[in-house]
C-alpha positions in Angstrom: 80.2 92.6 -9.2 83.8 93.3 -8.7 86.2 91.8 -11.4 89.2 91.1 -11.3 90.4 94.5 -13.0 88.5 96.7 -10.1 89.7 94.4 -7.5 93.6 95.4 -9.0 92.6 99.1 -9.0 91.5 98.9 -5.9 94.6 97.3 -4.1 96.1 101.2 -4.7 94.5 102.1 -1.8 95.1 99.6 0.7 94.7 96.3 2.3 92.0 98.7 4.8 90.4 100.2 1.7 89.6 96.9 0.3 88.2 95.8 3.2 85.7 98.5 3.7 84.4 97.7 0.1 83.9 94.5 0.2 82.5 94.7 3.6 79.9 97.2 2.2 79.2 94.7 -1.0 78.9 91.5 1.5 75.5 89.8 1.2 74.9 90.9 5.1 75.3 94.6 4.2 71.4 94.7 2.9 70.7 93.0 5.8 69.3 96.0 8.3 65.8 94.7 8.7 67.2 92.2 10.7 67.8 94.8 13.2 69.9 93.4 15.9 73.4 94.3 17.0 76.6 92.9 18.3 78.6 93.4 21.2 82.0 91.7 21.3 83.9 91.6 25.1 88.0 92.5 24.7 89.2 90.9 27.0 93.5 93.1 27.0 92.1 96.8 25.9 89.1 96.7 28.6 86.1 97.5 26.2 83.0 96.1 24.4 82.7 96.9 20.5 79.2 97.4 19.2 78.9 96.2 15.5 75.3 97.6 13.6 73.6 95.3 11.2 75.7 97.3 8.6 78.7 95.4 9.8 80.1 98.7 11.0 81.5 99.5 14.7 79.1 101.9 16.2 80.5 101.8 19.6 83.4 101.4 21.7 82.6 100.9 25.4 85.1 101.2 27.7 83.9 98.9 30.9 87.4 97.5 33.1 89.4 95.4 33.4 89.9 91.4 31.0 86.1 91.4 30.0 85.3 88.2 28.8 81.8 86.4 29.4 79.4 88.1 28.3 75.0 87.8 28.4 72.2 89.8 27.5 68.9 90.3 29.8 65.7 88.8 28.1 63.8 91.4 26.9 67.4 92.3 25.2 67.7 96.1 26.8 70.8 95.1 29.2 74.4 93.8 28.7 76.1 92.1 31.1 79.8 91.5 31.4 82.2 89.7 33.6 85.4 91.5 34.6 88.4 90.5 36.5 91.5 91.8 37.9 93.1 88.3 37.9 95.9 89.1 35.1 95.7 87.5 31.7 98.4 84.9 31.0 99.4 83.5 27.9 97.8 80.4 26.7 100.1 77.3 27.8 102.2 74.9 25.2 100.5 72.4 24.1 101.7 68.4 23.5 101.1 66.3 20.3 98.2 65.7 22.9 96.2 69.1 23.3 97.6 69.0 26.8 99.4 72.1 28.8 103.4 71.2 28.7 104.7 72.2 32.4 108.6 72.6 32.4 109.9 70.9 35.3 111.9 73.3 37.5 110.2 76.9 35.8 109.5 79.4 38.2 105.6 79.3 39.3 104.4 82.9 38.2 101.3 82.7 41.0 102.9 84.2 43.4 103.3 87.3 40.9 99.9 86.8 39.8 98.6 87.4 43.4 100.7 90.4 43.5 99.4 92.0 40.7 95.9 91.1 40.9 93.0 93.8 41.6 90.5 92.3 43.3 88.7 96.2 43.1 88.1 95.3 39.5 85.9 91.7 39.6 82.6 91.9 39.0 79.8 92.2 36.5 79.7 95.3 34.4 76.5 96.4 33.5 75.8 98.1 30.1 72.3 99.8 29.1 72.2 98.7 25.2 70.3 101.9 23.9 72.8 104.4 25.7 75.4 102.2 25.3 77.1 102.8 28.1 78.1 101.2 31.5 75.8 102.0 34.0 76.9 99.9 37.2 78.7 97.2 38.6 77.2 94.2 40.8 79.6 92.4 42.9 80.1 88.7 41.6 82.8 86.8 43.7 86.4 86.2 42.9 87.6 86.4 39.2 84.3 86.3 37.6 84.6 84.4 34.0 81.5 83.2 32.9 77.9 83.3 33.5 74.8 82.4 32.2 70.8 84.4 33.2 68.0 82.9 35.1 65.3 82.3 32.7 63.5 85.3 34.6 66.6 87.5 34.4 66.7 88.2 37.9 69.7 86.4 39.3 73.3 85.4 37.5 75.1 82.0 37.8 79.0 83.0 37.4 81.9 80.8 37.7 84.7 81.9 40.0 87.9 80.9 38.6 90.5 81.0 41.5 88.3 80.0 44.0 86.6 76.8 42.4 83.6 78.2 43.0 80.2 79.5 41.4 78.1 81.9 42.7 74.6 82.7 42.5 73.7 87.0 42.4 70.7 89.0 42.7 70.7 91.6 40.0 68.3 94.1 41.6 70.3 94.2 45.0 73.9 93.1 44.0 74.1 90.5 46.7 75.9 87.5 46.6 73.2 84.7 47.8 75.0 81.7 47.5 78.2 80.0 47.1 78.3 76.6 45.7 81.7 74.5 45.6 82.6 73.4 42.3 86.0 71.8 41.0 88.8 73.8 39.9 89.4 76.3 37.5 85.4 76.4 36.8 84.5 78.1 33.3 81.3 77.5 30.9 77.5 78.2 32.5 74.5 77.6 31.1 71.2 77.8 32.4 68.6 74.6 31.0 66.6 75.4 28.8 63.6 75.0 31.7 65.4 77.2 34.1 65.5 73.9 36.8 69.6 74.0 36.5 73.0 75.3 35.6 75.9 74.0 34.4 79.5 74.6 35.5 82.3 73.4 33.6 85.9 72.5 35.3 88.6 72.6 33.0 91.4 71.8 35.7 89.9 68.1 35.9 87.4 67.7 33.8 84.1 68.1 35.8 80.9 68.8 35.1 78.8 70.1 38.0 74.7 70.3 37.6 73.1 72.7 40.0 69.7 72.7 41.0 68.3 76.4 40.8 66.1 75.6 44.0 68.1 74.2 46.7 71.4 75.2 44.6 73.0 72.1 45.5 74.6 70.1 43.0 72.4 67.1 41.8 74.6 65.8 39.9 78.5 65.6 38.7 80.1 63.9 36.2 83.4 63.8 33.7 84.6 64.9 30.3 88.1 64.5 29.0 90.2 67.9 29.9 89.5 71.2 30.2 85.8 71.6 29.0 84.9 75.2 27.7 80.8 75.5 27.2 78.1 73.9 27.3 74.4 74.6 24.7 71.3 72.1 24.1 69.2 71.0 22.0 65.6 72.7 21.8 64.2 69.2 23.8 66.9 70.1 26.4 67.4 66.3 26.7 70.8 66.3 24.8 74.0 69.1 25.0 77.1 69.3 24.0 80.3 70.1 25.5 83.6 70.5 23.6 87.1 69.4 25.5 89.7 71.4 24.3 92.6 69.0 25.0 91.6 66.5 23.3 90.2 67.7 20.5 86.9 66.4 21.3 83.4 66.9 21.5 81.1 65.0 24.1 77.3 64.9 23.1 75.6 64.1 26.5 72.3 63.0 27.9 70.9 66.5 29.9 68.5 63.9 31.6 70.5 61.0 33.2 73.8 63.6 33.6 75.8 61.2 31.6 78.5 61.0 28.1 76.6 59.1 25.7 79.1 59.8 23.0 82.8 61.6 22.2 83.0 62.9 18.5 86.6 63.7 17.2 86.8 67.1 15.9 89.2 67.8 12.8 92.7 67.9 13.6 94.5 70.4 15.3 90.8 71.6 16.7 90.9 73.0 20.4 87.1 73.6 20.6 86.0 76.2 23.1 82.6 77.5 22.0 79.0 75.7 21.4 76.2 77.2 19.7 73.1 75.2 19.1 71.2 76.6 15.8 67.2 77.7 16.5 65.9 74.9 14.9 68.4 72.3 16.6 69.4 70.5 13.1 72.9 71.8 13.7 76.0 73.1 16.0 78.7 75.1 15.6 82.1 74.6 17.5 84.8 77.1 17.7 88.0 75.5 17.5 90.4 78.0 18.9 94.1 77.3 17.6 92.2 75.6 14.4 91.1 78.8 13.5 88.3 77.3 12.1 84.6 76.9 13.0 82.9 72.9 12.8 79.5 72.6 11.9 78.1 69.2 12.4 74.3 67.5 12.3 72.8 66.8 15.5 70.9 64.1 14.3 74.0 62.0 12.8 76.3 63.7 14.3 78.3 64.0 11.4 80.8 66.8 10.2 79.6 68.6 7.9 82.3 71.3 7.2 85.2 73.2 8.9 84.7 76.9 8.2 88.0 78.8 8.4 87.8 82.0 10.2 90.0 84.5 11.9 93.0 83.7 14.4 92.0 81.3 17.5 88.0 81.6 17.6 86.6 81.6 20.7 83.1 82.9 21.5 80.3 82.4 18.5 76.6 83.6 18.1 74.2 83.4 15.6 72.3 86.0 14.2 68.5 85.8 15.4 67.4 84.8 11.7 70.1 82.5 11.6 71.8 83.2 8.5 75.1 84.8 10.0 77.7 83.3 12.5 79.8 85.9 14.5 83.4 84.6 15.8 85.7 86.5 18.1 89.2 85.9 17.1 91.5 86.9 20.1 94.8 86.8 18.4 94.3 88.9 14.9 91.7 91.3 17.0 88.7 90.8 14.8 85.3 89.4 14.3 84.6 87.3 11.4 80.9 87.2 9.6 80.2 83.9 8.3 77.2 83.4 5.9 76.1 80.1 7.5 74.0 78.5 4.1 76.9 79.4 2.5 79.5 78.0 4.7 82.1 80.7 4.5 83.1 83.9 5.7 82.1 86.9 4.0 83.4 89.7 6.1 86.0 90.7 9.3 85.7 93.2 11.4 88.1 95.2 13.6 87.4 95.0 17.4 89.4 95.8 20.4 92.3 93.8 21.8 91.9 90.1 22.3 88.2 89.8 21.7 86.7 87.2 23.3 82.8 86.6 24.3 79.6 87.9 21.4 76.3 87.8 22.5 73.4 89.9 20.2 70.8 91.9 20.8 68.0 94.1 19.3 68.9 97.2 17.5 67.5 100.2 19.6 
């Protein structure tokens, strides 16, 4: 136990000393026989950081350019990752609202987007866990962001930013086999947990689009309150969740009928981004983004549990396999926290590359 007194003599060496000890005393560092792994997307220095179930960096893989969404094949041996040339712009001003402030008479910086964007760079890296190294690239549209797996793992559903578009790609041949028109500024897919549909997200406007993963044609459509982020279900698959940022909010919805059934406010100042449903469905954890803090609520009463602080602006959250840890990529302070979930705190940060921004885990190899 470290008491006050070895805490003080430690301070001698520095803030990055300290850190290293009491990541090494955390209750996760005797946690190897877990065996999984972490990979973390950067979405300014180009990269994936690999955390071991030591809570030590093991990798840095460098893989193009703004990495953000990030999956992992089923049988957990490949990484994917979505990369973009599209450059990265700096989150808008908000109103007392949650809504983007727009200055009347500013210059409209898309025109030097356009000139600065390299389309060369979109795509889908593609990153074999046990070498830990990129191995290809599949093509993937415009200004790939997000994506979410077939249930077989053959194909990738990936949301198209700038076109307001998703599109549906074969991983063994790289082909782009079909193009579905969404609404604008599509984000957040998720595959159902039977593998009949995906979800696109439409932050622009608020839409929700359902795809079926037969005809891919959209079934059905429907809206949240602005710019929704994710989408996760529970184990039934008859109710998800999806946060809108704007607002604050988060919208529990019925996966059957396509429909709201209910809008929870989130604490204040929460711009929820992320959804993670736990494995045994009695909870879910929401990334709040400027809150810096993580929300766990019931999914039965739908009731707030606790507001976990964590690192600067959260964004993407996993759980570890057994369910005792919570990973968050903070973007701004270029870390990962480690929250012990029964607990309801974090226990550890780790350094990652610049602007972290997707986690996803796999098994260690």
């Amino acid at each position: 136990m470290l008491t006050p007194r070895c805490i003080a003599g430690l301070s001698d060496h520095g803030p990055a000393f300290i850190g290293a000890v009491l990541v090494a005393l955390s209750p996760i560092a005797g946690h190897a026989a877990a065996a999984y792994q972490v990979f973390v997307t950067n979405e300014k220095s180009g990269d994936v950081t690999v955390i071991g179930s030591n809570l030590a960096v093991t990798a840095t893989i460098p893989v193009g350019k703004r990495p953000r969404g990030i999956q992992a094949s089923p049988d957990g041996k490949t990484v994917y990752v979505a990369l973009s040339g599209t450059p990265v712009k700096a989150p808008p001003q908000l109103d007392a609202n949650g809504n983007p402030i727009f200055k009347k008479g500013a210059k409209d910086d898309d025109d030097d987007d356009d000139a600065n964007t390299d389309k060369s760079a979109d795509g889908i890296g593609v990153i074999d866990v046990a070498s830990k190294k990129l191995t290809r690239k599949l093509a993937a549209g415009s200004d790939p962001e997000e994506f979410a797996l077939s249930k077989n793992g053959k194909q990738l559903y990936i949301s198209n930013e700038d076109v307001k578009a998703a599109s549906v790609i074969d991983i063994a041949t790289s082909k782009v086999e079909h193009i579905i028109l969404v609404g604008a500024e599509p984000e957040g897919v998720t595959t159902t947990l039977d593998g009949k549909q995906f979800y696109v997200t439409c932050e622009a406007g608020g839409d929700v689009f359902v795809i079926d993963t037969t005809s891919y044609k959209p079934v059905a459509q429907f809206k949240v309150n602005g710019r929704p982020r994710s989408v996760d279900f529970l184990p039934s698959g008859a109710i998800g969740f999806i946060p809108s940022e704007s607002t604050g909010e988060l919208n529990v919805i019925d996966a059957v009928h396509a429909k709201v059934l209910k809008t929870i406010k989130l604490p204040a100042g929460s711009r929820p981004m992320r959804v993670r449903v736990s494995a045994d469905g009695n909870k879910l954890y929401v990334s709040n983004g400027r809150a810096g803090t993580i929300s766990v609520i019931d999914t039965h009463t739908y009731e707030i549990l606790r507001s976990i602080k964590v690192g600067a602006r959260p964004w993407g959250i996993a759980l570890s396999p057994d369910g005792k840890f919570l990973f968050a990529a903070n973007g701004p302070s270029n870390d990962v926290s480690v929250v012990n979930v029964e607990e309801g705190k974090e226990i550890a940060r780790i350094k990652a590359g610049s602007s972290p921004w997707g986690v996803v885990i796999v098994p260690e190899t």
